[in-house]
Residue frames as qw, qx, qy, qz and C-alpha x, y, z in Angstrom:
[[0.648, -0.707, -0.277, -0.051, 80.78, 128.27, 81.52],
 [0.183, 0.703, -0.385, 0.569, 83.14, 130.43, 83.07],
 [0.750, -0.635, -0.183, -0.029, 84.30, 129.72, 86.62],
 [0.138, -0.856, 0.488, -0.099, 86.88, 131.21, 89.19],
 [0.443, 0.520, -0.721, 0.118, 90.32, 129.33, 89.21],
 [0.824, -0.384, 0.353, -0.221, 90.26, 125.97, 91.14],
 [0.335, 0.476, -0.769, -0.264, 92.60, 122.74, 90.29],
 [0.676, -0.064, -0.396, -0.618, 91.32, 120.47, 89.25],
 [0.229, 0.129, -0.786, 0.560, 92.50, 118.01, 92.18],
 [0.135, 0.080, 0.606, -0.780, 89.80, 119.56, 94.61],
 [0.747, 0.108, -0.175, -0.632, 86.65, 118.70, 92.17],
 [0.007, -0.138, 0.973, -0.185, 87.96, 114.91, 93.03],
 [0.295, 0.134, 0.828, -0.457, 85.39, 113.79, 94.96],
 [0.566, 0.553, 0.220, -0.571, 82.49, 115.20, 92.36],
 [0.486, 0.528, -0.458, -0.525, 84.27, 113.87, 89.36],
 [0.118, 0.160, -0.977, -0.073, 84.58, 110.43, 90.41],
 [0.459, 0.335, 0.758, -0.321, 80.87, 110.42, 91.70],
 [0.533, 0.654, -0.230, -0.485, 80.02, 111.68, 88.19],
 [0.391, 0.396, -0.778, -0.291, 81.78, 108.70, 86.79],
 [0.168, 0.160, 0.943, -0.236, 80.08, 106.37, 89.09],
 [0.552, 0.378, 0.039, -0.742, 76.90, 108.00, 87.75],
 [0.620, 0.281, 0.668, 0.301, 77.95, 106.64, 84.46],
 [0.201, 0.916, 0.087, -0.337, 77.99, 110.06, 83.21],
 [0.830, 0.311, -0.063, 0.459, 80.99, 110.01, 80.12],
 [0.552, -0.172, -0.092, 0.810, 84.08, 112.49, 80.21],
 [0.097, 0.361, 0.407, 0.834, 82.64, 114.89, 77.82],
 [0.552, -0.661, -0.411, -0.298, 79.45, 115.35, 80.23],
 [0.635, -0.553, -0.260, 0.472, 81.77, 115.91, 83.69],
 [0.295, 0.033, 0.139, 0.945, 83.72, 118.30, 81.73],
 [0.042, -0.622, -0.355, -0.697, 80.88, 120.42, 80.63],
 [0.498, -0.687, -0.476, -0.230, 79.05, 120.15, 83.89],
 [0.602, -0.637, -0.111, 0.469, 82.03, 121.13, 86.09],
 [0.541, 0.829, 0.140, -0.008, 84.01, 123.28, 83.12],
 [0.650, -0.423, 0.598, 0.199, 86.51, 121.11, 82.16],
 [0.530, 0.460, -0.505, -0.502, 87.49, 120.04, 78.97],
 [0.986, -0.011, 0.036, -0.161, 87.35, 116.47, 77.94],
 [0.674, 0.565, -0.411, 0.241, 90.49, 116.37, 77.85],
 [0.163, -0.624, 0.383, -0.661, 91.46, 117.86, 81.36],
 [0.680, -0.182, 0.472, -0.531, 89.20, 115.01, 82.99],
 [0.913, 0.235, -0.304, 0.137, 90.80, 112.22, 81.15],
 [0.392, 0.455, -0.585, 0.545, 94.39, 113.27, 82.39],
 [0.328, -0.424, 0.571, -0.622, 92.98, 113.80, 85.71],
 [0.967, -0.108, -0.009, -0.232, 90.92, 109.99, 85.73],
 [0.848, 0.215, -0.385, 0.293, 94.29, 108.30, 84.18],
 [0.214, 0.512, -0.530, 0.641, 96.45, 110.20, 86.82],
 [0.578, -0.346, 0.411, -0.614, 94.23, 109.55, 89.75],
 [0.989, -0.049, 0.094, -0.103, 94.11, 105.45, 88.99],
 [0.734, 0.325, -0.465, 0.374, 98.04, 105.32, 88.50],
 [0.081, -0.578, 0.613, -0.532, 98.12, 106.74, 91.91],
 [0.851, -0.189, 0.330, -0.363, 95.68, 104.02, 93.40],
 [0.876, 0.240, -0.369, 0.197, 97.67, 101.20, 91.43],
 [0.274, 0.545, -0.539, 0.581, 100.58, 102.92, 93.23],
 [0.374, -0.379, 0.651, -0.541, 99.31, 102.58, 96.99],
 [0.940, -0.148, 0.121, -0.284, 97.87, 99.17, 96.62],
 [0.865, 0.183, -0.332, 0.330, 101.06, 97.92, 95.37],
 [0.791, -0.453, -0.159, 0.379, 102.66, 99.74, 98.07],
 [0.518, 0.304, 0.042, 0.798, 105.00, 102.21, 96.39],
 [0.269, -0.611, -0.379, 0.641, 105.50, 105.74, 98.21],
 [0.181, 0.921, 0.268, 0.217, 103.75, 108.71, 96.27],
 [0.522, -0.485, -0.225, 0.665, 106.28, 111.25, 96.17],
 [0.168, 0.877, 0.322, -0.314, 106.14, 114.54, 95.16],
 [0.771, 0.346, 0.034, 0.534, 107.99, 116.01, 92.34],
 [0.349, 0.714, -0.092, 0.601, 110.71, 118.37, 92.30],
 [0.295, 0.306, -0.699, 0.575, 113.28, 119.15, 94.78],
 [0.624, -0.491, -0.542, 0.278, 112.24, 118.95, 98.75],
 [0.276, -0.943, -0.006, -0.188, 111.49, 121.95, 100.78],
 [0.469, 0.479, -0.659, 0.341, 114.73, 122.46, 102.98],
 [0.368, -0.308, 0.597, -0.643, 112.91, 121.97, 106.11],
 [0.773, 0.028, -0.478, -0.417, 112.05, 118.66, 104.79],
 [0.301, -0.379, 0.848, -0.217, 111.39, 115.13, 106.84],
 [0.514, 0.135, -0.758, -0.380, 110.81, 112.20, 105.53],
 [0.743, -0.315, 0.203, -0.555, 108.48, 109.78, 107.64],
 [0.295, -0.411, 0.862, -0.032, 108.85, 106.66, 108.94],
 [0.493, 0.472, 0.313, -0.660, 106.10, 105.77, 106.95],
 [0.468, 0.836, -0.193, -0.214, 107.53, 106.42, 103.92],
 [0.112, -0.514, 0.850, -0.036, 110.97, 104.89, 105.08],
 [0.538, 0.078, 0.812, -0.215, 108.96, 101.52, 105.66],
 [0.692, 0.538, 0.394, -0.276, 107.34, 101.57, 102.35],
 [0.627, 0.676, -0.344, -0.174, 109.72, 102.47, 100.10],
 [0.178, -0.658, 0.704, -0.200, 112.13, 99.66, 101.86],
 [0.589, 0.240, 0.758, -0.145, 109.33, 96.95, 101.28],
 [0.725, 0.671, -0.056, -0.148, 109.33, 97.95, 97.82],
 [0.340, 0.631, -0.696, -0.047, 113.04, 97.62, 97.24],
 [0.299, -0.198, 0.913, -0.195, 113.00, 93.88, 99.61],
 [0.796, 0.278, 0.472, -0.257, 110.14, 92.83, 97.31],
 [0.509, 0.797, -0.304, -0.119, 111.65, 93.64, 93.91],
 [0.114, 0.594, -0.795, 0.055, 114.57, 92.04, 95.24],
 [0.579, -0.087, 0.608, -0.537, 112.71, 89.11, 95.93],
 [0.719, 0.537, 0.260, -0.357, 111.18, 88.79, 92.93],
 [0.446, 0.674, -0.585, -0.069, 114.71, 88.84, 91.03],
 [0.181, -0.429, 0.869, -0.166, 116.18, 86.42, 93.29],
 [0.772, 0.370, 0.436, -0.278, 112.80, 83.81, 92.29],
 [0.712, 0.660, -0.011, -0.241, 113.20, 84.70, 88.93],
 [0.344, 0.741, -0.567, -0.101, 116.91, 83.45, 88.79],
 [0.482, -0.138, 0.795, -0.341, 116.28, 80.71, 90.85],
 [0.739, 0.363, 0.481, -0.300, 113.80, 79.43, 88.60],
 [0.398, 0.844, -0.283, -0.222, 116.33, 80.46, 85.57],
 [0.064, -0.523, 0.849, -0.037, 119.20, 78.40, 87.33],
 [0.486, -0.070, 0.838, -0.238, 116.73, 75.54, 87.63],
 [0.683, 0.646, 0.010, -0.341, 115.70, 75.70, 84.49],
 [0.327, 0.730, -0.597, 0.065, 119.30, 75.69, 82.83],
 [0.274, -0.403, 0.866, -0.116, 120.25, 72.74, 85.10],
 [0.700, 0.253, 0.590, -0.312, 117.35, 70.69, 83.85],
 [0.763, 0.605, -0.180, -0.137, 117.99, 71.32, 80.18],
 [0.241, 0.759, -0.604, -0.027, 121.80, 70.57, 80.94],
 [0.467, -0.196, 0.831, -0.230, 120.85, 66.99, 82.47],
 [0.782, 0.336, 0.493, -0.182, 118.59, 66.10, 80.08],
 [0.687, 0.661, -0.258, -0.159, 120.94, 66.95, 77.07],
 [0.908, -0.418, 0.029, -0.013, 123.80, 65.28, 79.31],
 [0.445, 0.308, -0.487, 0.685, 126.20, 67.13, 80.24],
 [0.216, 0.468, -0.471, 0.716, 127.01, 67.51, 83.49]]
């Protein structure tokens, strides 16, 4: 099935109702003319971005930045709550390390 150049990006919306179908890879590919291969990468890429925005993390684009770039405030705020959670999450995790380590060092008695 031949078909003028599109990417594959803009069939979105039809390949994911095709997978709600229940329809497999091999079957979206054919019907939209894709390989089965093409429409894996695009499923597995398109759920690491949703993982990404529910956990918050800003999507950025690769490779360098236009020069008339601006960054949003948006963006500023999200990628700022990612770095104050992460840091969060270390500061727990050594907390719970130090309170560990004091407990074994009382109960083997020292100190």
């Amino acid at each position: 099935m031949s078909r003028s150049y599109r990417h594959i990006c803009e069939y979105e919306e039809e390949i994911l109702r095709l997978k709600d179908e229940g329809n497999t890879l091999k079957e979206i590919g054919e019907c939209l003319g894709f390989t089965h291969k093409q429409v894996h990468n695009f499923i597995t890429r398109y759920n690491e971005k949703q993982r990404r925005i529910t956990a918050g993390i800003a999507i950025k684009k690769k490779g360098r930045p236009p020069k008339d770039y601006q960054i949003s405030k948006e963006d500023k705020v999200a990628q700022l709550r990612y770095i104050i959670d992460r840091k969060d999450a270390k500061i727990k995790a050594l907390e719970m390390e130090n309170e560990l380590m004091r407990d074994f060092l009382s109960l083997t008695g020292r100190k």
